[in-house]
N, C-alpha and C positions, 0 to 999 in steps of 0.2 A: 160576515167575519168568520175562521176557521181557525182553528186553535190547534190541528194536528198537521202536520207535516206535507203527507202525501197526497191530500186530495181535498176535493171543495166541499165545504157541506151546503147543502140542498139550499137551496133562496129563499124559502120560505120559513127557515130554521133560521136564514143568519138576521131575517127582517124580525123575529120575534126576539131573539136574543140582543140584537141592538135598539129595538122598541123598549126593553125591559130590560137598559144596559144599568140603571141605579137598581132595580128590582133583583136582581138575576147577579150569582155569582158566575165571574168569567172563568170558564172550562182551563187549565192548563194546557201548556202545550209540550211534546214530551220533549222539551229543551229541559236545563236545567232550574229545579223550583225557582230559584229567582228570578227566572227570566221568561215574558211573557211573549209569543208567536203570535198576530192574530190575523189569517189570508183572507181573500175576499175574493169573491166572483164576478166578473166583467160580463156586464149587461151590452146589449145590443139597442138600446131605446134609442130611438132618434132625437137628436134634442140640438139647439141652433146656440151655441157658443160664439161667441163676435170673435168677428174679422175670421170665420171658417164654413163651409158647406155651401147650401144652397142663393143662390141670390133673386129675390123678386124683384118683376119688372113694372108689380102693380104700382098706379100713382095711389093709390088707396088702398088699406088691408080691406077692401070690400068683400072678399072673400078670403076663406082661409087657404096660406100658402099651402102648395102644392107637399111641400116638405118645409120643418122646421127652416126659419131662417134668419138671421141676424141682419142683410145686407139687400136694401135696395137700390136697385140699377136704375139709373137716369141719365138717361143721352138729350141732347139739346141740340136745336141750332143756336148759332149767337145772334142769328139775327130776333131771336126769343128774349135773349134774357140783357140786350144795351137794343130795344127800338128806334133806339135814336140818341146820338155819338154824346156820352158821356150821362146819359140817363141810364141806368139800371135797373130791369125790374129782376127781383132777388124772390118775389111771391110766390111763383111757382116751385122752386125749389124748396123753401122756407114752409108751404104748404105739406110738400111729398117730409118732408123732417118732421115736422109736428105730428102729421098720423101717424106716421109708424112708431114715432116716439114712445105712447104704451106699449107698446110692444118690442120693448129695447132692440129694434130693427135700427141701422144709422144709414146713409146713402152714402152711393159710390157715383161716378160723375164722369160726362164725360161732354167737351164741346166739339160740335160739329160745322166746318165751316161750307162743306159741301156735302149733301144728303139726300139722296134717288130716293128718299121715300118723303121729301119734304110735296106740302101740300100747295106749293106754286112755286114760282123762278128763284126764289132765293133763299139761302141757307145762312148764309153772313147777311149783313144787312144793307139794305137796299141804297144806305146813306155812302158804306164804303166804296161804292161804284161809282155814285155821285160825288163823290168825292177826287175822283179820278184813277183807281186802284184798277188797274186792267183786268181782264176776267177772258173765261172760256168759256164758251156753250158747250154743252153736251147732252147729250139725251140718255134715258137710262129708265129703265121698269119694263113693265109688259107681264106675259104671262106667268114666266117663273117667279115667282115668288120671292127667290134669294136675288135675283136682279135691281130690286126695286117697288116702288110702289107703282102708280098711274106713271104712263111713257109719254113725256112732257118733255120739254126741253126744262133745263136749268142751268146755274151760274156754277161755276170755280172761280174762287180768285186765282191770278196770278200770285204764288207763295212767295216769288222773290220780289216782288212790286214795295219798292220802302214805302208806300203808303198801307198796304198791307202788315207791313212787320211793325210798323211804328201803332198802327192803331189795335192792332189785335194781340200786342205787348201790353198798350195800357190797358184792355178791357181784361187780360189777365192777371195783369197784377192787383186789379180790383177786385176780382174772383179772390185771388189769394188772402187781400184785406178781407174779406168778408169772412172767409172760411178753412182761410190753413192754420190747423191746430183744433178744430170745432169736433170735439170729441164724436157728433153728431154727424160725421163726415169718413165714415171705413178709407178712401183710397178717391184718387182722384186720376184717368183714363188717362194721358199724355195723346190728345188727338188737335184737331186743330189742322189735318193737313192730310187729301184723302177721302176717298169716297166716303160717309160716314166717319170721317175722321180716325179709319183705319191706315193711313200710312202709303195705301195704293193708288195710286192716278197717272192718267198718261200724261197728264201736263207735270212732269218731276221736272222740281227745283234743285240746283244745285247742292253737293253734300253741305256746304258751309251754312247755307241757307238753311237746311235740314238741323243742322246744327245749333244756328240759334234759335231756332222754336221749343227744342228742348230745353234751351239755356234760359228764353221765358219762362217758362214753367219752376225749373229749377229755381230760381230768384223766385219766382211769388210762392212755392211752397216746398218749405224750407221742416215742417213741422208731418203734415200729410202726406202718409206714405204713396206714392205715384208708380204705377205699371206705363209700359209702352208696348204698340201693336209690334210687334214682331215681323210685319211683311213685310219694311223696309231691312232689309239686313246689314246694309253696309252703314245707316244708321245707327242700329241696335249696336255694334262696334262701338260707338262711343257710347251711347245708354249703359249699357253694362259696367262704365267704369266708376259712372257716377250712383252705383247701389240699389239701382233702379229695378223692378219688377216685370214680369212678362207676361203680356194677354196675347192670346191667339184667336184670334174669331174663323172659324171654318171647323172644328173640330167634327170627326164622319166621314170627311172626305179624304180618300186613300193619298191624292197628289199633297194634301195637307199635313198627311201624317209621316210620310216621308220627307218632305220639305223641312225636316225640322233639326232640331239636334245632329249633329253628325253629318251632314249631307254636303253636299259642295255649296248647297245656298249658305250655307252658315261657316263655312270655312272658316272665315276670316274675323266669324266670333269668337273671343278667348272668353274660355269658363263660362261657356252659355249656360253648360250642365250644371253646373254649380249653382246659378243664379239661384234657385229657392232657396236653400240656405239665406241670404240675405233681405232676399224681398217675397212677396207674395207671388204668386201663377195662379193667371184668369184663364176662363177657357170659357166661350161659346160656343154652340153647336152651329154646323154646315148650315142646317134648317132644323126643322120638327121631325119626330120620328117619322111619320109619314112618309115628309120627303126623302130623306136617308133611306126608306126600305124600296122609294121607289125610283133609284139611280143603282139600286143593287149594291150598295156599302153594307159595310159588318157594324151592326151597331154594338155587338161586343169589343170589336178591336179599338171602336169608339172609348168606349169606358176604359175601356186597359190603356188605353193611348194616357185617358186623362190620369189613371193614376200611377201610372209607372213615369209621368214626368211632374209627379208630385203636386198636383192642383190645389190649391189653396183654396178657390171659391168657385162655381159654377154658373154661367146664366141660364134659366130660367125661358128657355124659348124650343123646351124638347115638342109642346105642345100635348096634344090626347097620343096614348100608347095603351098595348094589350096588358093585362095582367101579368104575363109572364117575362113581360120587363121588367118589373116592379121590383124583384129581389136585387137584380143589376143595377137600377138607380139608387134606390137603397143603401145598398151597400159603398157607391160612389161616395152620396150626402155623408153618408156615417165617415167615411175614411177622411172625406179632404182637408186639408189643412193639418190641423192638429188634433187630439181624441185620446185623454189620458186616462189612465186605469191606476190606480194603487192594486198591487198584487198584493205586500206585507207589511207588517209593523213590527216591528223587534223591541222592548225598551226591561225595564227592571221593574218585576212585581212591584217593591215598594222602594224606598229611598227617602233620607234623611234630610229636611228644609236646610237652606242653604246648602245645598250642595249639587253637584251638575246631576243631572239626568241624561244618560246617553241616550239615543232617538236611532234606529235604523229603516230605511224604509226603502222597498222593490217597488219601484214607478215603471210605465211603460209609458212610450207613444205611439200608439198601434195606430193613429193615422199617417199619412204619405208627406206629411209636412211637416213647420214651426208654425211656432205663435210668435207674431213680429212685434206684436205690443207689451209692453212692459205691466207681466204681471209676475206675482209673487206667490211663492208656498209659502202659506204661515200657518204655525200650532199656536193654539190657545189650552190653558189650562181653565175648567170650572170647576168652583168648590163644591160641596153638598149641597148652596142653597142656589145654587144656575148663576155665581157670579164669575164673571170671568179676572183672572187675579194675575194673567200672564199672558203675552203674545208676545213671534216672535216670527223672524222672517230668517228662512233657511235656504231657499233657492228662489234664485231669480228664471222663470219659466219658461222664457225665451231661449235659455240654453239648451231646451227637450227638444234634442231633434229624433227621431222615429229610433225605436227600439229600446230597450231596457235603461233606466237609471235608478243606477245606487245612489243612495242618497242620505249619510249620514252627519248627526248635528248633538252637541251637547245642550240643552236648558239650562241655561243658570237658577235654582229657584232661590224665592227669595226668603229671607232668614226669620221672618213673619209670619209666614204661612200656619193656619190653624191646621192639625192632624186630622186626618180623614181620606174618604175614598176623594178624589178627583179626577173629572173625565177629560180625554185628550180631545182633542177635537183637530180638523184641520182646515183649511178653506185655499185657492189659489185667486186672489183677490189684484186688482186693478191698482195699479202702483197710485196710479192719478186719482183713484176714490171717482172714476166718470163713465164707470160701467159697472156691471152686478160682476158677483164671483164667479166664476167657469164650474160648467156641470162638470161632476166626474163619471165615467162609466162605470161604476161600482155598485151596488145591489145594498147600498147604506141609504137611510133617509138624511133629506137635505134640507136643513134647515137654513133657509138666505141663505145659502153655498158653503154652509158650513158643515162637514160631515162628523159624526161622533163615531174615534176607529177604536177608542178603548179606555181604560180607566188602570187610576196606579194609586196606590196608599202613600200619604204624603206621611212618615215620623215624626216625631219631635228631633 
């Protein structure tokens, strides 16, 4: 916290002064005596805020994530989670939710009905073929790495086979019942159709076709915010109109990073560029660092790729890298999504109970995103003995999109109030009460997400 105008005071000066904010008379600021300034200095810590940064892909925190992180990644076959047509097993998922649950980590999802790294012929289930849903062989893996797993033959369904859309509608919509709205649930992959249920294959189904597997999805989750691969582009056309989010898997690779935005593949997307505003942006990498260094790509224009198209979350599959990458990742986790700082507080030395108290406050969002879920800025008022006597909600936090917010609010206070010091406090808190408060970047201590920016003398 800084009390003078033009410059920061040191972090270890503003941690003692706000440790010792009931002990310690607050400095003035050279505004006028009634009116108190107090700035504050934005920290660099890494720290994993829901629904933004890093995503693990562990089924287990067995070890500690690579970087802070709120968001684990779970890809699936169906033929994993319906063994057999109308039986569901939900354990596997329900297991990766429960671990990381200490760790207010949520899972992001995604099904897969054909997958070159599945470990024998089928990826959808065995029943849906038996059943009489036509299908394609195809073979896929080998030595690259990004190819696939073992070089096996395997199944595709046919997408447009109404035994296909009829059965892989209901085991979605039962997905849906089970989990759209489950706080414990970040985002849900629109896949289903596609190598890995990226969207690409050479057996393409019709646009209509392609159409209502989006519209599956759409009907069972209605609550769960949902991204789509991006490779089908004359799909993504209608995806975009329904608010829907964008994942890119290949990210390093040069033909990838021009394929996108702006290019003739995309032409025929309206307000592709826009999309973050309304929904999240995923991004996987091509491969691991490794591989990227050794097809010759830039794995700087890598990272500039992901933040200059505003990435919201990252997967988690860069692999072992040198040290001198580290400030580059770093810097990624820190920026993506959302990342808010309090630069000031403005309010009135003291002021008379029952009457407003004006509030001004200089926000930033110096990450490359929003926050898509419904959280709130609230002040609270404590008296001398740590009771809180007042809260109030001033801005809804989804509105912060990247760069400075002014942010002024009157408090009503109330006509009861005993005379004394009382300290401000603030926290930006989970509208739904079903996630912890959002770290701030700020150099304050944080109590359960609540930070103490400054104190006001309540009158008679």
């Amino acid at each position: 916290m800084k009390t003078s105008k033009n410059r920061l005071r040191p972090a270890h000066l503003v941690t003692a002064m706000i440790a010792g904010l009931w002990g310690y008379n607050i400095a003035m600021a050279s505004t006028p005596p009634e009116v108190l300034t107090h700035r504050f200095a934005e920290v660099n810590t890494l720290f994993a805020n829901p629904g933004q940064g890093w995503m693990s892909t562990d089924r287990t925190p067995s070890k500690p994530p690579r970087f802070p992180c709120s968001v684990v990644y779970l890809r699936f076959d169906w033929a994993d989670a319906e063994p057999e047509e109308g039986k569901y097993n939900w354990k596997f998922i329900d297991d990766v939710i429960q671990a990381w649950k200490p760790y207010h980590a949520a899972v992001a999802l995604r099904v897969m009905t054909a997958n070159a790294h599945s470990a024998g012929y089928y990826s959808s289930p065995k029943w849906l073929f038996t059943a009489g849903c036509r299908g394609f062989e195809y073979l896929a893996g080998g030595a690259d790495p990004t190819s696939g797993g073992a070089l096996l033959p395997r199944i595709e369904p046919d997408y447009a086979d109404p035994i296909y859309l009829a059965k892989h509608a209901r085991f979605i919509d039962a997905l849906g019942r089970r989990y759209d709205g489950n706080p414990d649930v970040e985002f849900l992959d629109i896949g289903s159709y596609g190598i890995w249920g990226e969207w690409h294959t050479t057996h393409e189904a019709p646009l209509e076709v392609r159409k209502q597997i989006v519209d599956t999805y759409l009907h069972a989750f209605s609550r769960t915010p949902l991204v789509f691969m991006t490779d089908d582009a004359a799909t993504l056309a209608y995806v975009v109109t329904k608010g829907i989010g964008l994942r890119r898997d290949g990210v390093g690779s040069p033909w990838h990073e021009k394929a996108w935005i702006g290019s003739p593949r995309y032409v025929g997307v309206p307000h592709m560029d826009g999309q973050w505003r309304m929904a999240p942006v995923v991004f996987e990498w091509f491969g691991d660092y490794n591989y990227i260094e050794s097809q010759k790509w830039s794995f700087p224009s890598a990272v500039k790729f992901m933040l200059d198209n505003h990435v919201t979350m990252i997967n988690d599959n860069i692999g072992a890298f040198p040290e001198e990458a580290r400030p580059m990742l770093e810097n990624l986790a820190r920026r993506a999504g959302y990342r808010f700082v309090l630069r000031s507080i403005d309010h009135a030395r003291s002021v008379s109970r029952g009457k407003p108290l004006p509030i001004s406050m200089n926000w930033e969002n110096v990450g490359v995103g929003r926050l898509y879920r419904h959280f709130d800025l609230q002040i609270r008022l404590q008296n001398p003995k740590g009771k809180t006597v007042l809260t109030r909600t001033v801005s809804d936090a989804r509105k912060w999109l990247p760069g400075p917010i002014p942010i002024s609010n009157a408090l009503m206070l109330p006509g009861n109030l005993e005379p004394g010091k009382y300290r401000i406090e603030l926290a930006i808190v989970d509208a739904n009460r079903s996630r912890n408060p959002l770290q701030l970047a700020i150099d304050l201590p944080n109590n359960a997400g609540w930070y103490p920016v400054s104190e006001i003398d309540i009158r008679r």
